[in-house]
DOBADREN-834087 format. One record per residue: chain; x, y, z of N, C-alpha, C in turn; residue in one letter; residue number from 1. Coordinates in steps of 0.2 Angstrom, whole numbers. Layout:
BEGIN
ATOM unit   n_u   n_v   n_w  ca_u  ca_v  ca_w   c_u   c_v   c_w code pos
ATOM    A     X     Y     Z     X     Y     Z     X     Y     Z    a NUM
...
//
This chain:
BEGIN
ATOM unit   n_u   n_v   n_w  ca_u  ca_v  ca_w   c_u   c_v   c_w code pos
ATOM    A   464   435   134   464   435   141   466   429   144    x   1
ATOM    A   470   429   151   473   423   152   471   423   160    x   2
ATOM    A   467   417   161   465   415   168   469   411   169    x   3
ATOM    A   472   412   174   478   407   180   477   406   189    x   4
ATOM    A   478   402   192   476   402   199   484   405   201    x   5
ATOM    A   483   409   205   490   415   211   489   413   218    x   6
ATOM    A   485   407   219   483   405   225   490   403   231    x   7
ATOM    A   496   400   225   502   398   228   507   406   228    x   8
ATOM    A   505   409   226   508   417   225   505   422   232    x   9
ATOM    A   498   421   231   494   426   235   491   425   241    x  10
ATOM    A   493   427   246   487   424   251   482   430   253    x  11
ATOM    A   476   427   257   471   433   258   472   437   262    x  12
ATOM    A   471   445   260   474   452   263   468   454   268    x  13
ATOM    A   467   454   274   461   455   276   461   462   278    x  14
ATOM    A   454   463   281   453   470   279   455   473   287    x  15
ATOM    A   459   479   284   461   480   289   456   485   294    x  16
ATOM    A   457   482   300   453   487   304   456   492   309    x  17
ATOM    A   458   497   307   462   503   311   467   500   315    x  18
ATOM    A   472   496   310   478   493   313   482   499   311    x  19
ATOM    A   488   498   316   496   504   315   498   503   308    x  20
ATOM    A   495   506   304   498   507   296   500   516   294    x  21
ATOM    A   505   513   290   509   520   288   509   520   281    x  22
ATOM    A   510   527   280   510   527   270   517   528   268    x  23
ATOM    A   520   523   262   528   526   262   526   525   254    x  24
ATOM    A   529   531   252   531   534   245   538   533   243    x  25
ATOM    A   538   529   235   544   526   234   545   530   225    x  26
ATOM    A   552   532   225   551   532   216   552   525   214    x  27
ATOM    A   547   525   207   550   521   203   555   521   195    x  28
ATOM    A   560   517   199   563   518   192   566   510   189    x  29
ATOM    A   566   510   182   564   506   177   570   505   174    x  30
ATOM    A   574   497   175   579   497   175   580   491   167    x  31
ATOM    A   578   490   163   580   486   158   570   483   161    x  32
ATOM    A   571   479   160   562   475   161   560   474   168    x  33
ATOM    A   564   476   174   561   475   178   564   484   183    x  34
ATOM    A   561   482   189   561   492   193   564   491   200    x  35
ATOM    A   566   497   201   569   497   207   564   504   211    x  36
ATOM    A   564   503   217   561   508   219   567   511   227    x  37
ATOM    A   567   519   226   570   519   230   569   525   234    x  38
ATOM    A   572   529   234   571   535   239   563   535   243    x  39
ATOM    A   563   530   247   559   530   251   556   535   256    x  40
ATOM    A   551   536   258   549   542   263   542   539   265    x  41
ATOM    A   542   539   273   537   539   276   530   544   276    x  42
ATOM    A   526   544   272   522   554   273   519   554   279    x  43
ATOM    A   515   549   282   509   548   287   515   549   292    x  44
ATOM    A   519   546   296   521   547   301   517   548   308    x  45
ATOM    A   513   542   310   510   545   314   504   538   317    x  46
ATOM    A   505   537   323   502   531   328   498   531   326    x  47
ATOM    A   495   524   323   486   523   323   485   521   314    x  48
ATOM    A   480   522   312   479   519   304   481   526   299    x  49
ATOM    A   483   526   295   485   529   289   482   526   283    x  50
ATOM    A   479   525   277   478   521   273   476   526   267    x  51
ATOM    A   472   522   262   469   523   255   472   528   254    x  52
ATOM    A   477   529   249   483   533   247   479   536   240    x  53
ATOM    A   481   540   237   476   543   229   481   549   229    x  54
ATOM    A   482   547   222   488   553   220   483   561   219    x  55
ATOM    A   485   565   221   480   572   223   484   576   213    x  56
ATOM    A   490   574   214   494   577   207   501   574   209    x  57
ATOM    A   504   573   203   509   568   201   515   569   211    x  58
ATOM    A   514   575   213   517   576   219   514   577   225    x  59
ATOM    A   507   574   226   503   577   230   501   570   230    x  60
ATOM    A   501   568   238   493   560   239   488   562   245    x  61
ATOM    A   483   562   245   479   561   245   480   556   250    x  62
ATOM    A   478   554   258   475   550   263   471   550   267    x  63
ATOM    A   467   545   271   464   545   276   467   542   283    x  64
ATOM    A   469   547   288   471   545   293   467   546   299    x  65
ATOM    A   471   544   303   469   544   311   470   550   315    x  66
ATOM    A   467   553   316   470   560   323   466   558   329    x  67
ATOM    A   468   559   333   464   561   338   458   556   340    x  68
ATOM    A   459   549   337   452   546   336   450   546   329    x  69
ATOM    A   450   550   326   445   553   322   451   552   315    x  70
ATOM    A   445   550   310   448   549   302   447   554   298    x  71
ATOM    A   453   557   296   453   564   292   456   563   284    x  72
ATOM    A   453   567   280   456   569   274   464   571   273    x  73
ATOM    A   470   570   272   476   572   270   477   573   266    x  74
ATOM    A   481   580   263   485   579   259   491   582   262    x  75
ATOM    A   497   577   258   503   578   258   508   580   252    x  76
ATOM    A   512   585   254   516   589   247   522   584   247    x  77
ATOM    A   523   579   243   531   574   243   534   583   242    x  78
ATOM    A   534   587   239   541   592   237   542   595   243    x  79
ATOM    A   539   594   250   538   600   256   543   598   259    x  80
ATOM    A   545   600   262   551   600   268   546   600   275    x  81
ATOM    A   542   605   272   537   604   280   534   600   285    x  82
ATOM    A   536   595   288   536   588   288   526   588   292    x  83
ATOM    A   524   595   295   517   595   296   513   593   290    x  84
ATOM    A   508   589   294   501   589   286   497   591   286    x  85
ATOM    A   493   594   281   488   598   279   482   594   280    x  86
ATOM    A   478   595   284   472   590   287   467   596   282    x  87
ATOM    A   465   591   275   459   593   272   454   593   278    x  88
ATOM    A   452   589   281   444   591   285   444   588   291    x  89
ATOM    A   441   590   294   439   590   302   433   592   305    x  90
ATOM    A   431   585   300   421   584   300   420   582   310    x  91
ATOM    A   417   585   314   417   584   322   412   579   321    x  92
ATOM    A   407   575   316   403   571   317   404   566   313    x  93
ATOM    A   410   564   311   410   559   306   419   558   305    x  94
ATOM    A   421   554   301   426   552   297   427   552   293    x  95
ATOM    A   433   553   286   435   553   280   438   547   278    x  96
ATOM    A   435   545   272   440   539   271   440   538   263    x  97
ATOM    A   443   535   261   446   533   254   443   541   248    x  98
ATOM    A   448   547   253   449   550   249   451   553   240    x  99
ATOM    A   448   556   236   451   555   229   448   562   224    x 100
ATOM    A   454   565   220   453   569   217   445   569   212    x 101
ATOM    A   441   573   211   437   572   205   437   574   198    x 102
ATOM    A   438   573   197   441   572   188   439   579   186    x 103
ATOM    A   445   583   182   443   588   180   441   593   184    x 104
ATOM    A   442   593   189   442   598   195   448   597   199    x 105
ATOM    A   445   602   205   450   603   210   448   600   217    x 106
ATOM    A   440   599   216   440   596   224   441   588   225    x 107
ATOM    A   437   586   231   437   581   233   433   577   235    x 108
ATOM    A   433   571   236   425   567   236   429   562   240    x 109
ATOM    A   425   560   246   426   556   250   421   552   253    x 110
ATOM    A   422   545   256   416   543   259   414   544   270    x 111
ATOM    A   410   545   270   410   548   278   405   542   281    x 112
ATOM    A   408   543   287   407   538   293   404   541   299    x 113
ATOM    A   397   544   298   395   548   304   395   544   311    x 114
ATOM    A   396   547   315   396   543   320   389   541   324    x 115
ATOM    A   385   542   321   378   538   320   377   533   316    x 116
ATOM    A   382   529   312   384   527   309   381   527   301    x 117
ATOM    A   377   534   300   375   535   292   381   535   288    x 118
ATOM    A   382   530   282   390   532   279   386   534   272    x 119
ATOM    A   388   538   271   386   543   265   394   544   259    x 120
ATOM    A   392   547   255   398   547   249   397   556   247    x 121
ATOM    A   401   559   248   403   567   249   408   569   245    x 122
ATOM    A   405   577   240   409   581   238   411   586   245    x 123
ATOM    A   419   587   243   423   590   249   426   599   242    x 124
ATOM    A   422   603   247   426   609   242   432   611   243    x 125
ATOM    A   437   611   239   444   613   242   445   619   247    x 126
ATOM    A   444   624   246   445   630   250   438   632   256    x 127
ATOM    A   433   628   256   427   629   260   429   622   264    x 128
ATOM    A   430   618   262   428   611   263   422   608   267    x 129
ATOM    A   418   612   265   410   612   265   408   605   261    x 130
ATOM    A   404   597   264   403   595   261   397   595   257    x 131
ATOM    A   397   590   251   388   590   247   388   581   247    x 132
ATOM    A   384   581   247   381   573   245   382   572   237    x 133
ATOM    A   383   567   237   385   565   229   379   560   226    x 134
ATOM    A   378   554   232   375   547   228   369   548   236    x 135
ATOM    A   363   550   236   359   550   243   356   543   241    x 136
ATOM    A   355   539   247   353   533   248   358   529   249    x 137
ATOM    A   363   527   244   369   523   244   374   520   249    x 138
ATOM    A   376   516   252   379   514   256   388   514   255    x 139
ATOM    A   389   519   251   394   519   248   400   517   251    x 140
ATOM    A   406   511   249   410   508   254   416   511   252    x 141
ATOM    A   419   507   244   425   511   241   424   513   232    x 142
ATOM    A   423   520   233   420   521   226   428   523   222    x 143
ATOM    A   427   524   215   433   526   209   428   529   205    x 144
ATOM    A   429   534   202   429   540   197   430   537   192    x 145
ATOM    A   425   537   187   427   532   180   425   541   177    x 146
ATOM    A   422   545   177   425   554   174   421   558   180    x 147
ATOM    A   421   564   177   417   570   183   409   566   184    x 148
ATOM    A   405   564   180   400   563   180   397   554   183    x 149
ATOM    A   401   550   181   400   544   184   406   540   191    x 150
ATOM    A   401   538   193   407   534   200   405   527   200    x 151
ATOM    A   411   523   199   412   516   200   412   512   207    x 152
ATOM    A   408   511   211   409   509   218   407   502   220    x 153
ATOM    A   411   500   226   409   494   227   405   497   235    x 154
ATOM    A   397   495   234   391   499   238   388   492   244    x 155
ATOM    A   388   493   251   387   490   254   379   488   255    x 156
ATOM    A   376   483   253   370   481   253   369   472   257    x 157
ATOM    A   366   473   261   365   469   268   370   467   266    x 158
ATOM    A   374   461   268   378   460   272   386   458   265    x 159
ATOM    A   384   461   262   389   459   254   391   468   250    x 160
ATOM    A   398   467   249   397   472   244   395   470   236    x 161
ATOM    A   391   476   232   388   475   225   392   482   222    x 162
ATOM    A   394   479   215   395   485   212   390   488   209    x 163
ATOM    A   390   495   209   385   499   207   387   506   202    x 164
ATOM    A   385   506   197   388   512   193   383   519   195    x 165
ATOM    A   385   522   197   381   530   197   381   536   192    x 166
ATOM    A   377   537   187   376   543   186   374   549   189    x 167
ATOM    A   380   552   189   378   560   196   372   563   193    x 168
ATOM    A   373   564   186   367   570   180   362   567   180    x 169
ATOM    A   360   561   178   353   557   179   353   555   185    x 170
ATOM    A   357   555   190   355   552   196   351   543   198    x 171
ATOM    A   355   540   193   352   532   192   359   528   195    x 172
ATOM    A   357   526   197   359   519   201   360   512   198    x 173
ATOM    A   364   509   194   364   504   192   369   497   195    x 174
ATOM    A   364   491   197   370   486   199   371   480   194    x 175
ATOM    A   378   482   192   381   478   189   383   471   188    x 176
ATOM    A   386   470   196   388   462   200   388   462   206    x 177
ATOM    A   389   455   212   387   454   217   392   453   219    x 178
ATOM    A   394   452   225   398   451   228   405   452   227    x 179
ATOM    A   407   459   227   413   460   225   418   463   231    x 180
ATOM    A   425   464   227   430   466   235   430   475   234    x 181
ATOM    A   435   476   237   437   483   240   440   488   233    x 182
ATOM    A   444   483   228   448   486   223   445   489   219    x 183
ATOM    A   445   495   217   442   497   210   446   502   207    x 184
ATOM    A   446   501   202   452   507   198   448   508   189    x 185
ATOM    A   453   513   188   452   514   181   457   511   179    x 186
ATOM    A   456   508   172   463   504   169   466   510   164    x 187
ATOM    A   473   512   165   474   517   162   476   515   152    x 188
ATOM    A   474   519   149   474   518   143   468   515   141    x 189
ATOM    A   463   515   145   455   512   141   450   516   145    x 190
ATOM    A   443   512   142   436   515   144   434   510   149    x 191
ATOM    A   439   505   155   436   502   157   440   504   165    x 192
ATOM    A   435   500   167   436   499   174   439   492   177    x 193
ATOM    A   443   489   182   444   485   186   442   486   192    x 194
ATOM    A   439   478   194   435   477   200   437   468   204    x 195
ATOM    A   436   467   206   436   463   210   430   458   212    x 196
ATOM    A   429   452   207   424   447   210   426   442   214    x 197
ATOM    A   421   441   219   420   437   225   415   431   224    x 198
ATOM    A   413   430   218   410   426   216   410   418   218    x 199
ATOM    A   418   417   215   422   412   216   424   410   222    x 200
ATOM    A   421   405   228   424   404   235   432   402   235    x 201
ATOM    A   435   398   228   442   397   229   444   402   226    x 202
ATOM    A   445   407   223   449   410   220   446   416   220    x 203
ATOM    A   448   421   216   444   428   215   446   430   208    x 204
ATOM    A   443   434   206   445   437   198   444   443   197    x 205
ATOM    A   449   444   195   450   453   193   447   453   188    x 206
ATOM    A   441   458   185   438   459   180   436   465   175    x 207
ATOM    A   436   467   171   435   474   167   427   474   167    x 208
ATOM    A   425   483   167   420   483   166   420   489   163    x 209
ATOM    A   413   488   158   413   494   153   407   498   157    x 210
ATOM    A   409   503   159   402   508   163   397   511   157    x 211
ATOM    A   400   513   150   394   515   146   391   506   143    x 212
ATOM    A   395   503   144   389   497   140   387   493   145    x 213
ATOM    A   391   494   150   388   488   155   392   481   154    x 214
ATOM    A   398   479   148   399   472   148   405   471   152    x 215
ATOM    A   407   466   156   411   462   160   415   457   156    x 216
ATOM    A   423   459   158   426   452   156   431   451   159    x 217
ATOM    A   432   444   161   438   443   165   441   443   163    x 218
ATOM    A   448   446   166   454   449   166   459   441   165    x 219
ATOM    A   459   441   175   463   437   177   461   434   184    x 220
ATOM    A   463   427   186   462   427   193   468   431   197    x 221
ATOM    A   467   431   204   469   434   207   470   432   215    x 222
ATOM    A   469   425   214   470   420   222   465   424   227    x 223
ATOM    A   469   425   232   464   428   236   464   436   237    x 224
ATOM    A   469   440   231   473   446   233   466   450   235    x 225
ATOM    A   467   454   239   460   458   241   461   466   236    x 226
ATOM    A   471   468   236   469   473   234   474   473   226    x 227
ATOM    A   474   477   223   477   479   217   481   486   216    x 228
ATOM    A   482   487   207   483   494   206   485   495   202    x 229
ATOM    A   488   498   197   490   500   189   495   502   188    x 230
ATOM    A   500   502   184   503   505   180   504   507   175    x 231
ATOM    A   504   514   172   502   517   166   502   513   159    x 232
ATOM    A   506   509   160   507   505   154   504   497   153    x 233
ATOM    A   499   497   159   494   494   159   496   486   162    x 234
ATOM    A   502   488   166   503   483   171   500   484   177    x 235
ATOM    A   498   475   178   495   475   186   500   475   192    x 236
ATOM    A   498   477   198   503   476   204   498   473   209    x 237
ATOM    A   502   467   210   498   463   217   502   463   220    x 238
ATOM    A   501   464   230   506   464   234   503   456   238    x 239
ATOM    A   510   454   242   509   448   244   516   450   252    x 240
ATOM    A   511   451   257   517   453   264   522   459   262    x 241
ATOM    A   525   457   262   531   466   259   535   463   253    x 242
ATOM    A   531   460   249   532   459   240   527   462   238    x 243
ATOM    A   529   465   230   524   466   227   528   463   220    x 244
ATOM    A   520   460   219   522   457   210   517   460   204    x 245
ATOM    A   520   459   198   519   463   192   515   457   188    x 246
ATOM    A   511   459   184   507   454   178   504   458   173    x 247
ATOM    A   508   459   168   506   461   163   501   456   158    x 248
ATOM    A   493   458   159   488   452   156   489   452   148    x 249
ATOM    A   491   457   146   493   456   137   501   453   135    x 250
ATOM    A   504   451   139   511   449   138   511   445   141    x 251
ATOM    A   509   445   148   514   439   153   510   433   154    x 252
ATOM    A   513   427   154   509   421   155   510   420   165    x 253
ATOM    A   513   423   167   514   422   176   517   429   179    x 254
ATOM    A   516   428   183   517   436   189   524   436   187    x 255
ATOM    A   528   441   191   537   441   192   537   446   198    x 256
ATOM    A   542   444   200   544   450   203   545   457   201    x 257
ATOM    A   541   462   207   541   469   202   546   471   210    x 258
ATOM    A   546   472   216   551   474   222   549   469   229    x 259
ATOM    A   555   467   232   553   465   239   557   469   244    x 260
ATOM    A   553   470   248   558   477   253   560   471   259    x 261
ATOM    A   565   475   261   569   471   267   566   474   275    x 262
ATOM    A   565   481   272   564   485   279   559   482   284    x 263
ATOM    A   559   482   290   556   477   295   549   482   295    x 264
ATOM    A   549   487   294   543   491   294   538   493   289    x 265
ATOM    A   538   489   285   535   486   278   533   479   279    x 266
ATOM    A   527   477   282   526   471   282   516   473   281    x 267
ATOM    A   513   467   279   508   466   275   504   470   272    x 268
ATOM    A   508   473   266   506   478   261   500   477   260    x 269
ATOM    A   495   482   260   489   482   257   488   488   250    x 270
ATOM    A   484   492   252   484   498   249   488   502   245    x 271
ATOM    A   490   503   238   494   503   233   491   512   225    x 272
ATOM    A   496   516   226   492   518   223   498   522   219    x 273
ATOM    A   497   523   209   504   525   205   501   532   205    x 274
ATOM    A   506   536   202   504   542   201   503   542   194    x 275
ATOM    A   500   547   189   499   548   184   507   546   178    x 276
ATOM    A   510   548   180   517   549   177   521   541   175    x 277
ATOM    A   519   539   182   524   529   185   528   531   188    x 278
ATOM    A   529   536   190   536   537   191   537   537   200    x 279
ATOM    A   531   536   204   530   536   212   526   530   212    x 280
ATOM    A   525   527   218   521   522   220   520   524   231    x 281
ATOM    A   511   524   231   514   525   237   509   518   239    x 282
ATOM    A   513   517   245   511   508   248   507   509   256    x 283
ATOM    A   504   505   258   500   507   265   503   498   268    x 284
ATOM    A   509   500   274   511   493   274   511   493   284    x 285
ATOM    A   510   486   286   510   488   292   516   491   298    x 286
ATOM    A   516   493   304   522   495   305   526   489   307    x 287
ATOM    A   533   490   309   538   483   312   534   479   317    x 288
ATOM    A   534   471   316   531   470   324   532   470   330    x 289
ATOM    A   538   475   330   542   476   337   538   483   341    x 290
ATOM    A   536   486   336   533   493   340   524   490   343    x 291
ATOM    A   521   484   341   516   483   346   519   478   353    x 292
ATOM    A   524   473   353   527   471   359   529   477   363    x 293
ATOM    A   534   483   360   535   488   364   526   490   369    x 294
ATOM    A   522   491   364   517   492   367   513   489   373    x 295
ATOM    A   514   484   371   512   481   378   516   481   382    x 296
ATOM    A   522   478   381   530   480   387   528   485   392    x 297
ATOM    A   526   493   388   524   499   391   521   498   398    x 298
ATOM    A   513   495   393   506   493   400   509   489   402    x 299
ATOM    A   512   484   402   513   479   407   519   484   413    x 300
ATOM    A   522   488   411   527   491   415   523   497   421    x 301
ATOM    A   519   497   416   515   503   420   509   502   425    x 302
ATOM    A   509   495   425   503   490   426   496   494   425    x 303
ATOM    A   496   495   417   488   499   414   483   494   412    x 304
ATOM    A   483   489   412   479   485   410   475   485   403    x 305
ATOM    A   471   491   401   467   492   396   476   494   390    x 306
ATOM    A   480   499   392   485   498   386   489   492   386    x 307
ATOM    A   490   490   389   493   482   389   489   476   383    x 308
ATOM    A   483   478   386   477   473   383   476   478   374    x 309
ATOM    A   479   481   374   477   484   365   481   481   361    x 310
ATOM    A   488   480   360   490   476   355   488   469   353    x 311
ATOM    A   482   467   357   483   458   355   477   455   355    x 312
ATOM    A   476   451   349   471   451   346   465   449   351    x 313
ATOM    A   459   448   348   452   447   353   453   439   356    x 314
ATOM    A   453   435   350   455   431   352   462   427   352    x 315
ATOM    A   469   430   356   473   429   357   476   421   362    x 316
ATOM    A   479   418   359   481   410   362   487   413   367    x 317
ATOM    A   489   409   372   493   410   373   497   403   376    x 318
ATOM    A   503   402   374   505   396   376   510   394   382    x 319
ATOM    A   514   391   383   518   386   386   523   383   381    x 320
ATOM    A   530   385   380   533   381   375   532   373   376    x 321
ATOM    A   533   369   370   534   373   364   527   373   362    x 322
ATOM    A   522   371   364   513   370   359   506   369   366    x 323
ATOM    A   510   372   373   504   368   378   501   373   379    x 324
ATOM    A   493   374   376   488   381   374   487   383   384    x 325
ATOM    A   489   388   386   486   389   393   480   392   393    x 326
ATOM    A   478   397   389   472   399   388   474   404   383    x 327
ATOM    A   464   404   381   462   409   375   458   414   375    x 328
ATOM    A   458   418   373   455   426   373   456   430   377    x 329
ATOM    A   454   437   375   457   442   376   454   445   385    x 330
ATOM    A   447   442   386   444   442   392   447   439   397    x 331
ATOM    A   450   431   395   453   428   399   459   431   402    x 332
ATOM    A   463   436   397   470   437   398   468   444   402    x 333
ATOM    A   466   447   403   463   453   406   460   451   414    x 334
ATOM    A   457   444   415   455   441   421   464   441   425    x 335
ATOM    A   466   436   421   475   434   422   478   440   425    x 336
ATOM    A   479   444   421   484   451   423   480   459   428    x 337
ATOM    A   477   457   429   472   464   431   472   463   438    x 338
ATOM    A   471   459   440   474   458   449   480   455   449    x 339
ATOM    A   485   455   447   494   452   445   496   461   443    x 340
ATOM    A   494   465   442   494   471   443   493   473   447    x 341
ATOM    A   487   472   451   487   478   457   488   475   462    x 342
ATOM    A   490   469   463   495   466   466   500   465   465    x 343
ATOM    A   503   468   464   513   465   460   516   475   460    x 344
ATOM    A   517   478   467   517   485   464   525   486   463    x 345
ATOM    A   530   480   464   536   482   461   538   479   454    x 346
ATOM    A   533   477   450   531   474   445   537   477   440    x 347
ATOM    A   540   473   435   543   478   429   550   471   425    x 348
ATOM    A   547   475   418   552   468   412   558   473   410    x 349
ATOM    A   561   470   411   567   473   406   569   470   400    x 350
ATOM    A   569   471   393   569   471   389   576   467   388    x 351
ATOM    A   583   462   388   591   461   388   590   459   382    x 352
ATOM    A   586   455   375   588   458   370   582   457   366    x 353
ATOM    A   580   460   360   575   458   355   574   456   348    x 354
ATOM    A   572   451   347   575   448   340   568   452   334    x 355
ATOM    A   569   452   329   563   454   326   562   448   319    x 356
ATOM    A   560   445   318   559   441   312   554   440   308    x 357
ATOM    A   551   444   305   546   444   298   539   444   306    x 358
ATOM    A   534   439   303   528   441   309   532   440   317    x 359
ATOM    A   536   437   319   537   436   325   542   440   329    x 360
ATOM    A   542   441   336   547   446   340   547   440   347    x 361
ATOM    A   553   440   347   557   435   351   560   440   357    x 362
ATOM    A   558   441   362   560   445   369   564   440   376    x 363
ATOM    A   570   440   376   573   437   382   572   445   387    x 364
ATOM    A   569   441   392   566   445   398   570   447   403    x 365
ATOM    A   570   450   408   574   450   416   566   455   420    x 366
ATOM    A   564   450   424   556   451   427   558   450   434    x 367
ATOM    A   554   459   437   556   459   443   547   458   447    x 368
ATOM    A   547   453   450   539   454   454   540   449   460    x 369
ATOM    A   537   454   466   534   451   471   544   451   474    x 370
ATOM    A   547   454   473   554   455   477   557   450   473    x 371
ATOM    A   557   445   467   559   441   464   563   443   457    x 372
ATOM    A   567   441   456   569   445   451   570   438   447    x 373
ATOM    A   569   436   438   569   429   435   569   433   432    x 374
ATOM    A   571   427   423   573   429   416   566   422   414    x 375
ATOM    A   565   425   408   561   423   404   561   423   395    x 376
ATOM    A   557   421   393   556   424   386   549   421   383    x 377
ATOM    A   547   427   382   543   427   374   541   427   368    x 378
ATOM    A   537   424   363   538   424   357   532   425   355    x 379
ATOM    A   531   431   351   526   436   349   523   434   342    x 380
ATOM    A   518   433   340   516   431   332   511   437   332    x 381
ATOM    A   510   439   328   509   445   324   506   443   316    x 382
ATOM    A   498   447   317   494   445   311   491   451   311    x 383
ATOM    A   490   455   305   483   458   303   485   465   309    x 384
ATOM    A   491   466   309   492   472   314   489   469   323    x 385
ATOM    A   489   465   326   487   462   332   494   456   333    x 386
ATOM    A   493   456   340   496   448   343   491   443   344    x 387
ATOM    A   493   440   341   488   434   338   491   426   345    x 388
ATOM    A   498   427   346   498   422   350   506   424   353    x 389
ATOM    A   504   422   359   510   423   366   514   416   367    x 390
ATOM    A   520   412   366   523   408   368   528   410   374    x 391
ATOM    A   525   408   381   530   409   386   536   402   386    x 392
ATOM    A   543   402   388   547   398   389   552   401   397    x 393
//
């Protein structure tokens, strides 16, 4: 086994909270020792959170998306032309999340987010979709299927996630370790599990776990990465912004590159998931950061105030080129524009050009208010799916 710090490789993937993510499905193909992926496709297509991807069968994934408010079950057919998706469930008092096959069967097991806020861990029947409780009591957050009968999960207890192994048959609860992340998988070609400890305040470690014996051994460090993922040949994949890197723990003594996408709509990769085969990879990455600047542009054009105020984070900066803070948070900027709205009724920006550059979007302005017509610009920073800070000049 080979521990190394990735601290200068990885930085920390925070969790996402129903930011505008989309799932794209890429083949992988294997060109002499390293991989090209290509034939890219969007499956999610669609405003609002898409995430936790799980291959349903080598052509089928498995996701949790956004309708209507509300967080549903997906499956989507990669071979369909239909470009409609098959909304597995449409719980009225809850939500689906981190969706996944159960071994040796056909249904599905998800975790639900009542809006009373009981979050419970659920069999979904394919054709009824009638749910069953699986783990009663449990706080279950992100579980993995280590076979039909046991589940791997990292289980919310006060204010930390613990890993807990479940026997469905005996119905026993075991906790394994403390403070662990969101990642858990089966390592393909073994009897073990991978998990993620938190243990370490500088670092984190990826770690195996034997669910019939209970032993733990560290793998590898893993810097801050939050999320992981496998492939069949029992290489790791860590993503770092719209790179993802390979680390083979039996061979390789350093990460390498495994793909870096250029596409402006692929930006901080989280959620990763291979198909049985290797031959697919689908990635849960954020959209351009010009589609939340549009969004605001919209509210500000419309003078709506609350859609204006949705792209940018709680607590948002906003400056004065090049560095002079004018004010911070989300309340204050809401006090600033909410009478500059309904006072301003010829209000409206034109867009004359827009730059897009990795987190930032650069907007040269033509702003008409109060019978005045000026040019401006601002520069947008983008973090974690929000506008994190405003640069007016």
């Amino acid at each position: 086994m080979k521990i190394f710090i990735l601290i200068i490789f990885f930085i920390s993937s925070s969790v996402l909270s129903q930011t505008n993510t989309e799932i794209h499905v890429f083949d992988i193909v294997k060109k002499g020792e390293s991989y090209i992926l290509k034939n890219g496709k969007n499956i999610s297509n669609n405003t609002g959170y898409d995430s936790q991807p799980f291959f349903y069968e080598n052509d089928k994934v498995l996701f949790a998306s956004e309708k209507n408010g509300q967080t549903e079950i997906v499956l989507s057919n990669l071979n369909s032309t239909n470009k409609n998706l098959n909304y597995r469930s449409n719980t009225l008092n809850g939500g689906e999340y981190s969706p996944q096959r159960i071994p040796n069967s056909s249904q599905i097991s998800a975790v639900r987010l009542d809006n009373d806020g009981l979050q419970r861990f659920y069999k979904y029947d394919s054709k009824s979709k009638k749910s069953t409780e699986l783990i009663p009591d449990l706080k279950v957050a992100y579980p993995a299927w280590f076979d039909e009968n046991t589940v791997v999960a990292s289980v919310i207890v006060n204010d930390s996630l613990h890993l807990i192994i479940s026997d469905l048959k005996s119905k026993t609860n075991t906790t394994v370790a403390k403070n662990v992340g969101r990642s858990v998988h089966k390592i393909p070609g073994t009897e073990l599990m991978s998990f993620i400890s938190k243990e370490n305040d500088k670092y984190w470690l990826l770690k195996s776990l034997n669910p019939k014996t209970k032993e733990i051994k560290t793998i590898t460090s893993v810097g801050k990465t939050e999320d992981v993922t496998w492939l069949p040949n029992g290489t790791l994949l860590l993503p770092n912004q719209s790179t993802i890197y390979q680390f083979n723990p039996k061979t390789d003594k350093n990460p390498k590159l495994f793909f870096s996408f250029s596409d402006e709509n692929i930006n901080n990769i989280s959620r990763m998931a291979v198909n049985s085969e290797g031959t697919k990879i689908a990635i849960v990455a954020e959209v351009s950061p010009r589609y939340l600047a549009e969004e605001q542009l919209i509210g500000y054009n419309n003078r709506d105030i609350n859609a204006f105020l949705k792209p940018f984070a709680k607590n948002v900066k906003v400056y004065r080129f090049p560095n002079t803070l004018s004010y911070e948070g989300l309340e204050k900027m809401r006090e600033n524009y909410d009478s500059f709205f309904k006072n301003t009724p010829d209000l409206h920006c034109k867009i004359l050009k827009r730059i897009v550059f990795k987190d930032k979007v650069i907007d040269h302005e033509l702003i008409t208010a109060n019978g005045r017509t000026f040019k401006a610009v601002a520069i947008y920073s983008i973090k974690n799916g929000k506008i994190v800070s405003v640069t007016f000049m």
